[in-house]
N, CA, C and O atoms as a MOPAC input file, in Angstrom:
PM7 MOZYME 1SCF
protein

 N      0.83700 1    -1.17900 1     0.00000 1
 C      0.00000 1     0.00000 1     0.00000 1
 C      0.88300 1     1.24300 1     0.00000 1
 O      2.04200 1     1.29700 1     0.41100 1
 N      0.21300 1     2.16200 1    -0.48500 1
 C      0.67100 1     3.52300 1    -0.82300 1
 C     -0.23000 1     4.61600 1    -0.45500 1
 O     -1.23100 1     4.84200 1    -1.13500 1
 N      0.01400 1     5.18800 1     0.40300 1
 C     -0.84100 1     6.57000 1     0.96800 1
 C      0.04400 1     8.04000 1     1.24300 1
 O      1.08800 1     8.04900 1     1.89500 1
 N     -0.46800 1     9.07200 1     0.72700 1
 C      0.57400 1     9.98600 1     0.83500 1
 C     -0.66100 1    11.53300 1     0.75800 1
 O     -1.83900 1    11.59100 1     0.40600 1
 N      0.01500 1    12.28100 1     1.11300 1
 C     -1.21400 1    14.05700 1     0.43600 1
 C     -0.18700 1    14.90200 1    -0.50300 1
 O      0.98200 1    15.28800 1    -0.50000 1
 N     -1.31700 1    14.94500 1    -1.27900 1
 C     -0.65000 1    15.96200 1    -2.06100 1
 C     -0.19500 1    17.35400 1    -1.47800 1
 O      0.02100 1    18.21900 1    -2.32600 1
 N     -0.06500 1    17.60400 1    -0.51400 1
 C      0.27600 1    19.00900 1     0.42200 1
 C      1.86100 1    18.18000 1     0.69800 1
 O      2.65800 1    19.07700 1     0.97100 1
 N      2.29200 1    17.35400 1     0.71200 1
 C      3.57000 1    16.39600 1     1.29100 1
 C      4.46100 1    16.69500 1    -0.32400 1
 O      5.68600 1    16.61900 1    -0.41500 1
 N      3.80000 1    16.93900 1    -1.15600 1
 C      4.91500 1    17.26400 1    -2.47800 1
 C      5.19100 1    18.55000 1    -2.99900 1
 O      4.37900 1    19.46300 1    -2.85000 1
 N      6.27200 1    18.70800 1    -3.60000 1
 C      6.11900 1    20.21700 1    -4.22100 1
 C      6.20900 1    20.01600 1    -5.89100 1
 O      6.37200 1    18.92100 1    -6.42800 1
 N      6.09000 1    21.10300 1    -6.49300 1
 C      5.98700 1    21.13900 1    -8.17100 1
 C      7.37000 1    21.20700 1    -8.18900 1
 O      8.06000 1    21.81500 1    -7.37100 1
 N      7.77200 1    20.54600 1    -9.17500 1
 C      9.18500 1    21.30600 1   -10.15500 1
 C      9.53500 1    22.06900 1   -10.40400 1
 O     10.74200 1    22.22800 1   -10.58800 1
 N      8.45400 1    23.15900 1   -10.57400 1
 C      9.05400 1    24.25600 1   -11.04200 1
 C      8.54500 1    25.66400 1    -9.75400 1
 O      8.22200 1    26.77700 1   -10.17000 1
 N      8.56300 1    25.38500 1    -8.49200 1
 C      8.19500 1    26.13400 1    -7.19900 1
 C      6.22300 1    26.16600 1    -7.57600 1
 O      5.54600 1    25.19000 1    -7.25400 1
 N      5.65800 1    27.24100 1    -8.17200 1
 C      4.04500 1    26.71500 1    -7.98500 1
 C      3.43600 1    26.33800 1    -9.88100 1
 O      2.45800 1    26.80100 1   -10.46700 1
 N      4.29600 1    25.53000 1   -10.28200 1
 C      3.70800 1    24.76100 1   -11.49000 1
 C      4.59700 1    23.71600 1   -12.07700 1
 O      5.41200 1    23.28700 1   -11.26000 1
 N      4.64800 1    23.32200 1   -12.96200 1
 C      4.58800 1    21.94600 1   -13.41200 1
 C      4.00500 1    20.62100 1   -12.85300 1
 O      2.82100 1    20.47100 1   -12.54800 1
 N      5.11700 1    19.53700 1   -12.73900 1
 C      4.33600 1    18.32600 1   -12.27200 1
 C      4.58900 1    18.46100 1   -10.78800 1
 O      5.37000 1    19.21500 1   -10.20900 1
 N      3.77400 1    17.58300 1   -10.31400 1
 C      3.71000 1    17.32000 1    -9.04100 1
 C      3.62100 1    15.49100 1    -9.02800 1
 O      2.59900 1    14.93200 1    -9.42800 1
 N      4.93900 1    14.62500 1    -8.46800 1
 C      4.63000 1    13.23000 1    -8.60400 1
 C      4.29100 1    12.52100 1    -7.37800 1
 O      5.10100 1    12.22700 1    -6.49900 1
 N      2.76300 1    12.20400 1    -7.37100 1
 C      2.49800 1    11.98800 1    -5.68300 1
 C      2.79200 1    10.41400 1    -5.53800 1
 O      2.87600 1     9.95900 1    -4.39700 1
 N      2.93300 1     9.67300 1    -6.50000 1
 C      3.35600 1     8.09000 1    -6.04600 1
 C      4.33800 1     7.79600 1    -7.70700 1
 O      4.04700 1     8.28400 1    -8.79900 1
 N      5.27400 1     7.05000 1    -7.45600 1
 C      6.18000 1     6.60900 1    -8.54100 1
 C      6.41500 1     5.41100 1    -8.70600 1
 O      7.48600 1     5.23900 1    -8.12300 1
 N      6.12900 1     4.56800 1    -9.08500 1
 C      5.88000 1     2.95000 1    -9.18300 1
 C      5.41800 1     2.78100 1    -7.77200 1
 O      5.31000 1     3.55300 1    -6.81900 1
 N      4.99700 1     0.51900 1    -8.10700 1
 C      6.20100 1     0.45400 1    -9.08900 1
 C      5.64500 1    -0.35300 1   -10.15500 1
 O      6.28200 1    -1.23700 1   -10.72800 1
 N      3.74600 1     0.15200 1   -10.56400 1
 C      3.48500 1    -0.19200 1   -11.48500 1
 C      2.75200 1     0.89100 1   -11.98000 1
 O      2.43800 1     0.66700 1   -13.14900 1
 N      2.41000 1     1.80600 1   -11.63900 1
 C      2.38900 1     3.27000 1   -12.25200 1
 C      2.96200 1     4.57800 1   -11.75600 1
 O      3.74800 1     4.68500 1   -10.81400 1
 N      2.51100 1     5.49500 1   -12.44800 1
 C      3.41600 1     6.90300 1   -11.76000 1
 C      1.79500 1     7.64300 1   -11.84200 1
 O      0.90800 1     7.58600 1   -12.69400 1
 N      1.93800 1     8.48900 1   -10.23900 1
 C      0.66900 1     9.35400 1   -10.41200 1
 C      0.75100 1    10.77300 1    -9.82700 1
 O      1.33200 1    11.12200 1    -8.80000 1
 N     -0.01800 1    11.58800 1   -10.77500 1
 C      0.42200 1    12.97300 1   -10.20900 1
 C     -0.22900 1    14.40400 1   -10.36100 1
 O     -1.14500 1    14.36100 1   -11.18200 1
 N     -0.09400 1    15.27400 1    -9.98600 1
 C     -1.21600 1    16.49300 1   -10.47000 1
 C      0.32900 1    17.61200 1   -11.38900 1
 O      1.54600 1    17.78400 1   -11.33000 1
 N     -0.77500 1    18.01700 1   -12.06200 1
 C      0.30700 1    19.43200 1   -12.79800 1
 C     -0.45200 1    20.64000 1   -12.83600 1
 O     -1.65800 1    20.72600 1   -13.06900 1
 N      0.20800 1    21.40700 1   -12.63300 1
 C     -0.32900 1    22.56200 1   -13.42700 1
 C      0.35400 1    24.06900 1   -13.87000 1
 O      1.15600 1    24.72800 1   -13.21000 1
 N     -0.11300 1    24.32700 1   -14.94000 1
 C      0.15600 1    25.66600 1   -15.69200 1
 C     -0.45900 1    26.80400 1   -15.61400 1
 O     -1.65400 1    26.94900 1   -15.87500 1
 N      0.28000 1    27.66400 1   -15.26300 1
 C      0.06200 1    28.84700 1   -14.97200 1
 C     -0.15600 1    29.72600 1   -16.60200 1
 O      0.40300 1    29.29500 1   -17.61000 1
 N     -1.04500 1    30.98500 1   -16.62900 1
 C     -1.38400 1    31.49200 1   -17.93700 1
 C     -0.32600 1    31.64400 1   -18.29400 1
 O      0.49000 1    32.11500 1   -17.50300 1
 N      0.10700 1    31.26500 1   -19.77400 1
 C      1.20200 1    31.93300 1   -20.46300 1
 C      2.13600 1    30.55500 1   -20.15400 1
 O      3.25700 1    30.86100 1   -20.56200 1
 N      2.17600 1    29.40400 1   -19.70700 1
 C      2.93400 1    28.60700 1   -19.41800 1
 C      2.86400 1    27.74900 1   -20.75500 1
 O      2.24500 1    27.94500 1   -21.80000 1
 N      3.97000 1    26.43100 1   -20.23400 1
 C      3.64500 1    25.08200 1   -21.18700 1
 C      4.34900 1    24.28000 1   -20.55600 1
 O      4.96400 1    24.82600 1   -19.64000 1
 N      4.54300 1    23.05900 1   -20.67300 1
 C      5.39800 1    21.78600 1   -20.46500 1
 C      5.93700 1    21.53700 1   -21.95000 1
 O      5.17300 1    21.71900 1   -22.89700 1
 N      7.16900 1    21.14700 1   -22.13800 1
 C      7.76000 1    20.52100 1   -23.38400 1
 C      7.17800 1    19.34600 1   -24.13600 1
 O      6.70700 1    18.27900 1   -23.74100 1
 N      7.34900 1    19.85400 1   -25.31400 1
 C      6.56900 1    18.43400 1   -26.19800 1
 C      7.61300 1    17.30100 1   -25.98200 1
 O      8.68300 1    17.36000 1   -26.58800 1
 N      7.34300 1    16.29700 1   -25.15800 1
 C      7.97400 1    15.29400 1   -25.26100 1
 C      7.09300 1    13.90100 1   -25.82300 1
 O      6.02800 1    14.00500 1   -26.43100 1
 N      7.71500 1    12.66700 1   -25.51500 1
 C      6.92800 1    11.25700 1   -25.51000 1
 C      7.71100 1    10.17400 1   -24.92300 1
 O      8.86800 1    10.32500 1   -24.53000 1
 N      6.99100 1     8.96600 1   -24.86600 1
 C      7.70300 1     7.61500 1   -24.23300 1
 C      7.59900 1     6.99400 1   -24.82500 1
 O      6.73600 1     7.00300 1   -25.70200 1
 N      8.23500 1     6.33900 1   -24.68400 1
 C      8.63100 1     4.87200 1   -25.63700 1
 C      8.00500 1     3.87700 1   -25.29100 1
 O      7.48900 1     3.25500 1   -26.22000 1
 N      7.85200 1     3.48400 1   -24.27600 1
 C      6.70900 1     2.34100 1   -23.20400 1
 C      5.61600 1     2.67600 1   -22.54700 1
 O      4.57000 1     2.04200 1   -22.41100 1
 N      5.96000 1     3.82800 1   -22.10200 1
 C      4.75300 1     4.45100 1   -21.36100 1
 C      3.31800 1     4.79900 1   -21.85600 1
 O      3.17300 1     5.34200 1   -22.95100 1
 N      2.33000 1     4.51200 1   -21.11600 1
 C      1.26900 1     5.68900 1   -21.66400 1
 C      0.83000 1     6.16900 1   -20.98800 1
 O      0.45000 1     5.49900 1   -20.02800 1
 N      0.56000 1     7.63600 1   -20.97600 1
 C      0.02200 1     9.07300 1   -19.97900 1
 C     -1.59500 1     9.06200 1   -20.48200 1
 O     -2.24500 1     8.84700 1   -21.50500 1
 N     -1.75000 1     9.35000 1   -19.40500 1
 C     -3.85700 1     9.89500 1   -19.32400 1
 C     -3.49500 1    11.15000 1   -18.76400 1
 O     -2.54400 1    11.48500 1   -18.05900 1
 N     -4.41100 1    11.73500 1   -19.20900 1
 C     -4.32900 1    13.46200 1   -18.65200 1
 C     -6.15100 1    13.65000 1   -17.90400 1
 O     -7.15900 1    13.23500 1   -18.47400 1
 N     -6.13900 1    14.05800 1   -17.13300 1
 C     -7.46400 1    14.48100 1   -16.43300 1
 C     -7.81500 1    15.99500 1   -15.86800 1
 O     -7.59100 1    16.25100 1   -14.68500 1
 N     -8.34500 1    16.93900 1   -16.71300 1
 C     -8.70500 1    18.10100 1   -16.33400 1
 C     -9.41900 1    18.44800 1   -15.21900 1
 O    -10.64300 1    18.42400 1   -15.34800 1
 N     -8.79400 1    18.88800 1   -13.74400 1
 C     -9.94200 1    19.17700 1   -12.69000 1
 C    -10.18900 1    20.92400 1   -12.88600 1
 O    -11.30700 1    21.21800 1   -12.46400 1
 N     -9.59500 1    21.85900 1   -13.29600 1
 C    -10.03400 1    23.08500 1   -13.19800 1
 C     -9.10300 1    23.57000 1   -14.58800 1
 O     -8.11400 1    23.04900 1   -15.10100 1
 N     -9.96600 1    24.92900 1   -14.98000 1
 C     -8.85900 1    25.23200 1   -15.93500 1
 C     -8.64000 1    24.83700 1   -17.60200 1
 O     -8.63800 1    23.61500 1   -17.75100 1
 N     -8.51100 1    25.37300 1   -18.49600 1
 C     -7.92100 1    24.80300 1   -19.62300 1
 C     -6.90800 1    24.46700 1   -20.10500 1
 O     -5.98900 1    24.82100 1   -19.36600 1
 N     -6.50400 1    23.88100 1   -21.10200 1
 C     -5.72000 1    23.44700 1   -21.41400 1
 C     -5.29100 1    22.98700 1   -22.82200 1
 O     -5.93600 1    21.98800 1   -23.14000 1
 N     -4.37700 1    23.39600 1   -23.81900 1
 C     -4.20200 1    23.43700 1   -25.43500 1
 C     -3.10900 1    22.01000 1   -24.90700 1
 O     -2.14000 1    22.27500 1   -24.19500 1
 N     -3.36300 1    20.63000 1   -25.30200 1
 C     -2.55800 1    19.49400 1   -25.46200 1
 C     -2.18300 1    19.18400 1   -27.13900 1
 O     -3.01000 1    18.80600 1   -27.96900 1
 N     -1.18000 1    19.36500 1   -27.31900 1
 C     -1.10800 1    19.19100 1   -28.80700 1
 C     -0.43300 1    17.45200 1   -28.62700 1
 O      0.33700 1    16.82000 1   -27.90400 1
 N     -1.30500 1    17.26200 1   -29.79200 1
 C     -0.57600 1    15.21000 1   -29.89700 1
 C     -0.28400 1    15.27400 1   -31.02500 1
 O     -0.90300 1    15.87400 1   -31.90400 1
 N      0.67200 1    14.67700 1   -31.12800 1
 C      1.33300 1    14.40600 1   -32.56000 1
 C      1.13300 1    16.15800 1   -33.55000 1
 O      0.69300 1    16.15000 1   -34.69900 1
 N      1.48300 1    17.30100 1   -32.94100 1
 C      0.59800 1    18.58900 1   -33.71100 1
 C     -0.54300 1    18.96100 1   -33.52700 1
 O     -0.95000 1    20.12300 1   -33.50100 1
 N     -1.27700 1    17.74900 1   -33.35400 1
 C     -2.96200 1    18.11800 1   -33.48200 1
 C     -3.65700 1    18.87400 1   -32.32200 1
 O     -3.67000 1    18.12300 1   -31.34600 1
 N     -4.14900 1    19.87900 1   -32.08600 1
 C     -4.66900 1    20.75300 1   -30.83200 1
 C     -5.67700 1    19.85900 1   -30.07000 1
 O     -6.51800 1    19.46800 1   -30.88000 1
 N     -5.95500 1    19.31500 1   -28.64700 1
 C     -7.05700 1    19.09000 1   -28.53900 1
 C     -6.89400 1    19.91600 1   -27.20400 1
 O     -5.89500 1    19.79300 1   -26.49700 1
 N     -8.03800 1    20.84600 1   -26.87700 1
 C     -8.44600 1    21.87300 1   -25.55900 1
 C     -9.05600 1    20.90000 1   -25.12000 1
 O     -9.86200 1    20.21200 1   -25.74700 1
 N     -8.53700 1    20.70300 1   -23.42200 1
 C     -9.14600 1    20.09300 1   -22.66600 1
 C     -9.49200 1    21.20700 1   -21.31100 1
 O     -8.80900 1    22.09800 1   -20.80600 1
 N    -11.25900 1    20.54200 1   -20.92700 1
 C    -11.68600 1    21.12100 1   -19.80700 1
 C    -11.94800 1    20.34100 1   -18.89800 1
 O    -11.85800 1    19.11400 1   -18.93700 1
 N    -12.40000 1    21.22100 1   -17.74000 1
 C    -12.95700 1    20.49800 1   -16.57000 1
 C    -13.47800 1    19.50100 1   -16.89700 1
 O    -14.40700 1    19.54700 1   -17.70400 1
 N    -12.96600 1    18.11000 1   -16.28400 1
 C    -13.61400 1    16.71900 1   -16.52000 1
 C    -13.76700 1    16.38400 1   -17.80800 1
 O    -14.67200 1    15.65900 1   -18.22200 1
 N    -12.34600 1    17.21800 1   -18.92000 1
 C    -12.06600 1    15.86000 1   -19.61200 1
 C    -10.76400 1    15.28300 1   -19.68900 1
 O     -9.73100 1    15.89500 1   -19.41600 1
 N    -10.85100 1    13.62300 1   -20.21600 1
 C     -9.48100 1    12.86000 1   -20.18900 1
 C     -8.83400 1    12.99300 1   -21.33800 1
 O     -9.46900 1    13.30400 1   -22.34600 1
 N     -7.31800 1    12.75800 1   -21.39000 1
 C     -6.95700 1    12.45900 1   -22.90700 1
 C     -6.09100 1    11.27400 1   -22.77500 1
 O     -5.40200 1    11.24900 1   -21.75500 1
 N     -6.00300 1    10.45700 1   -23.45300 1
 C     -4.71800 1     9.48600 1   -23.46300 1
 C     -3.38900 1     9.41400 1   -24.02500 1
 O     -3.70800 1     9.88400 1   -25.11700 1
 N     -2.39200 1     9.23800 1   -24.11900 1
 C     -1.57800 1     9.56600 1   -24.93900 1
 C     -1.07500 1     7.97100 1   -25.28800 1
 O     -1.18200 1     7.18000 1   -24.35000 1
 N     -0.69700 1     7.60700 1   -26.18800 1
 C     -0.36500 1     6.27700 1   -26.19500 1
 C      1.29000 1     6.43100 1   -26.58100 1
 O      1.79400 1     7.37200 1   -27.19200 1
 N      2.07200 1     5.07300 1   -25.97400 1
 C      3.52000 1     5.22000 1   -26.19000 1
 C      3.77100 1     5.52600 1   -27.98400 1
 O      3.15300 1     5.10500 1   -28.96200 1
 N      5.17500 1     6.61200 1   -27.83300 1
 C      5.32200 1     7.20200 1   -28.69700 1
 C      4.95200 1     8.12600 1   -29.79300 1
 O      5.32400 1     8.38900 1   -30.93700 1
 N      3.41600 1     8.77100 1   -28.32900 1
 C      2.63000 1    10.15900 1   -29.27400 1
 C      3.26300 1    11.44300 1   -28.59400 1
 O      3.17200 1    11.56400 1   -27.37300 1
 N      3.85600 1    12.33300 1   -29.30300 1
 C      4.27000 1    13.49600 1   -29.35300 1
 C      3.28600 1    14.23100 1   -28.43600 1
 O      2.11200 1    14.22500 1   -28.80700 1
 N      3.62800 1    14.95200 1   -27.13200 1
 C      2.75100 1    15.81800 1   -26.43600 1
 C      3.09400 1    17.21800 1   -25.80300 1
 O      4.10100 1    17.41600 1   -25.12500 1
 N      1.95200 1    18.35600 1   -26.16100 1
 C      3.18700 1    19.22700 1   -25.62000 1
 C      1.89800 1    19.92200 1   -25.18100 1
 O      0.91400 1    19.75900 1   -25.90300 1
 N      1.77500 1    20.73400 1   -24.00600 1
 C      0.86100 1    21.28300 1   -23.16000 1
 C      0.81400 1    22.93200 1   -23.08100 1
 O      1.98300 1    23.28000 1   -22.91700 1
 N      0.22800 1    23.73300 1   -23.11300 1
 C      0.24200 1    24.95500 1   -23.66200 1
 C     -1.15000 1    25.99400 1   -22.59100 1
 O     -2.29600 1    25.75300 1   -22.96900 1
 N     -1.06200 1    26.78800 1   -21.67100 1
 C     -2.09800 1    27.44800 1   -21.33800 1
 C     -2.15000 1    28.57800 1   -21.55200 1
 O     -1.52300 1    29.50200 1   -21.03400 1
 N     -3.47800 1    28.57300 1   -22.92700 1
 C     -3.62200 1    29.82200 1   -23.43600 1
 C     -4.70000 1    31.02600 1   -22.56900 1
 O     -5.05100 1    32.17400 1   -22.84100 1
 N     -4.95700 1    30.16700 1   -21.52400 1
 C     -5.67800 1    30.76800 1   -21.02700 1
 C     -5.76000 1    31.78000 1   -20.02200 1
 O     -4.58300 1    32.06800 1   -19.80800 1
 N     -6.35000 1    32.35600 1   -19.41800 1
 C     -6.03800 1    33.12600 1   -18.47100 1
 C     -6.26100 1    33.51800 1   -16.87000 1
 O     -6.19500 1    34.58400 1   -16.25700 1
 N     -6.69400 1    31.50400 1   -16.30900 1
 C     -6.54500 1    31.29900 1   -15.64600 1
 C     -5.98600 1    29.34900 1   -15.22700 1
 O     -6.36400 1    28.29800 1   -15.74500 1
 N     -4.93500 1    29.62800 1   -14.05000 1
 C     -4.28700 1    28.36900 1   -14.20200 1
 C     -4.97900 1    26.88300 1   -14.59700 1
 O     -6.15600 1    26.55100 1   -14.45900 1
 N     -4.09500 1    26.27000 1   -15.02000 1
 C     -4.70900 1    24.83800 1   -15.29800 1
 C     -4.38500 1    23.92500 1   -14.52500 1
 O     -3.21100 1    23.55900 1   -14.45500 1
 N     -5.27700 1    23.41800 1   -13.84800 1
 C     -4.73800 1    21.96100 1   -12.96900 1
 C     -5.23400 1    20.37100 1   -13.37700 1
 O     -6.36700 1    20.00300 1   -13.06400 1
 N     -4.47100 1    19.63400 1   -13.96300 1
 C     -4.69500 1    18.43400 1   -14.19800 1
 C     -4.09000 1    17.51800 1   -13.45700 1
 O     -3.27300 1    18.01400 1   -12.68200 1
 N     -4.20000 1    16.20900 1   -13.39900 1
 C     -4.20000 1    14.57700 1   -12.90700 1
 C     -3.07800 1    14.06100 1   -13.95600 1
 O     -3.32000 1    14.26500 1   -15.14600 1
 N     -2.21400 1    13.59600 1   -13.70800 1
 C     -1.94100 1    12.71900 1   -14.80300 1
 C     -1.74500 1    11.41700 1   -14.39800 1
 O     -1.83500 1    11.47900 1   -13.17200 1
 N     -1.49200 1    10.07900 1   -14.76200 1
 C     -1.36300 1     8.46100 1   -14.88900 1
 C     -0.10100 1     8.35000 1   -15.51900 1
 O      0.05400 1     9.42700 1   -16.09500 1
 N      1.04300 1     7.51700 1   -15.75400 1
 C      1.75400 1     7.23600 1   -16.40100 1
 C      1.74300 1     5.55800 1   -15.92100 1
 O      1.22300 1     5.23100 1   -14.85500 1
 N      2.25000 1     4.76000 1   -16.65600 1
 C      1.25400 1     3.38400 1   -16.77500 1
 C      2.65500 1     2.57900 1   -17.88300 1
 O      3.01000 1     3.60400 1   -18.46500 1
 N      3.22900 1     1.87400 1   -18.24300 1
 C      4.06000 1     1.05900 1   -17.03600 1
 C      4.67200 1     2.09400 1   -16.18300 1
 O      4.39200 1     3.22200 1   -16.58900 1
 N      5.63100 1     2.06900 1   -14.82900 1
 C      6.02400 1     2.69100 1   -14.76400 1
 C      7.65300 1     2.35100 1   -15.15700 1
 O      8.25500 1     1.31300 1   -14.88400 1
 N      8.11800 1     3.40000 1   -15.79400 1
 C      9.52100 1     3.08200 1   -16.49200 1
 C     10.50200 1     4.07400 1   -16.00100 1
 O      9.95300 1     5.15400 1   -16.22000 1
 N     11.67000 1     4.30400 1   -15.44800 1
 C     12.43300 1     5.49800 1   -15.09200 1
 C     12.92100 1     5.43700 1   -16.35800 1
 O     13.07400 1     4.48000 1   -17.11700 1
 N     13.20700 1     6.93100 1   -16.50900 1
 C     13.61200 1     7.64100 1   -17.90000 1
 C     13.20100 1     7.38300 1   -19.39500 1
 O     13.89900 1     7.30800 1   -20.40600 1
 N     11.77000 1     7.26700 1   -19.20000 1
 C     10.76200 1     7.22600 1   -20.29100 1
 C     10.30400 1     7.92900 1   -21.15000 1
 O      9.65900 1     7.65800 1   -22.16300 1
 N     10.83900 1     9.37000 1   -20.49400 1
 C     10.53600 1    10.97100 1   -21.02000 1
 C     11.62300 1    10.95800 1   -22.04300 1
 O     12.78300 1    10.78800 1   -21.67000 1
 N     11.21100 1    11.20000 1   -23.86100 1
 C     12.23800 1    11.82300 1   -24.49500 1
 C     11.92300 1    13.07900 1   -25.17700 1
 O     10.94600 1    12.97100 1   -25.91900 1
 N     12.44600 1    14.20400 1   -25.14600 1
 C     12.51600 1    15.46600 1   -26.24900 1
 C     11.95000 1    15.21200 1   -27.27800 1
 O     12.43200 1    14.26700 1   -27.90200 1
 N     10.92000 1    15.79900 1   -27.79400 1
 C     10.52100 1    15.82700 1   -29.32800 1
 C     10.18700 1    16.95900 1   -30.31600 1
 O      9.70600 1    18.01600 1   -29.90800 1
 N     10.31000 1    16.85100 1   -30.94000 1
 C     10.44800 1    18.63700 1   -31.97800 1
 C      9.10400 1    18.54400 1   -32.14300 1
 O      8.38200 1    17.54700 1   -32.10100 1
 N      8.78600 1    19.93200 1   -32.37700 1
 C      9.39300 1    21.28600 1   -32.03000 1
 C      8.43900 1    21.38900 1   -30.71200 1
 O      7.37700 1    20.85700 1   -30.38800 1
 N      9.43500 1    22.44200 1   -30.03400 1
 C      8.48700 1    22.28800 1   -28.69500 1
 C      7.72500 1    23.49300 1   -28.51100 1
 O      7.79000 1    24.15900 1   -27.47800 1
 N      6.86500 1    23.83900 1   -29.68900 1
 C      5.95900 1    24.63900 1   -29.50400 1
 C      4.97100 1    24.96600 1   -30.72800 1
 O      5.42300 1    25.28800 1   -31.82700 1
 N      3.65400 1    24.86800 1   -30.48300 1
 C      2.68500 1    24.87300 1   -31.70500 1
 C      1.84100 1    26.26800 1   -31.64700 1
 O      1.00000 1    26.51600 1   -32.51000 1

């Protein structure tokens, strides 16, 4: 078993990016979020696959290029080796959920261009 609060973690980047509240050791789980004017890098995995879950906030997820805006209470999936890059055009923060599913250390790779 695994029990923890999300008040026990901090973001990456002081009050945005990811937040990883459990890390294997058969998934990775976690909240993010972007502040207006922000993004996360278009990356992807090779094994992995990410679910994204919108609790407040919008959000421009580009997959493979393609725009999809996600809102409050919706999911997206990303399947291993889809291009993703996160973008808030909006003008108030975005907070999402994410899943990462196997869990793999160093699954994250760089992918061009990192901005749509």
């Amino acid at each position: 078993m695994i029990k923890t609060n999300e008040m026990d973690h901090a973001y990456r980047f002081g009050d945005n990016g990811p937040k990883y509240l459990i890390r294997g050791p058969m998934c990775d789980l976690g909240v993010v979020v972007l502040q207006p004017g922000q993004s996360f890098r278009n990356h992807r995995h090779k094994e992995v696959c990410e679910v994204f879950y919108t609790l407040s906030g919008e959000v421009c997820l580009y997959l493979d290029g393609e725009m999809q805006i996600l809102q409050e209470g919706d999911v997206l999936q990303c399947d291993p080796g889809e291009a993703h890059y996160l973008v808030n055009k909006g003008t108030v923060p975005w907070k999402g959920v994410f899943v990462k599913s196997p869990h793999v250390n160093g699954d994250s790779h760089p992918a061009e261009p990192d901005c749509y």
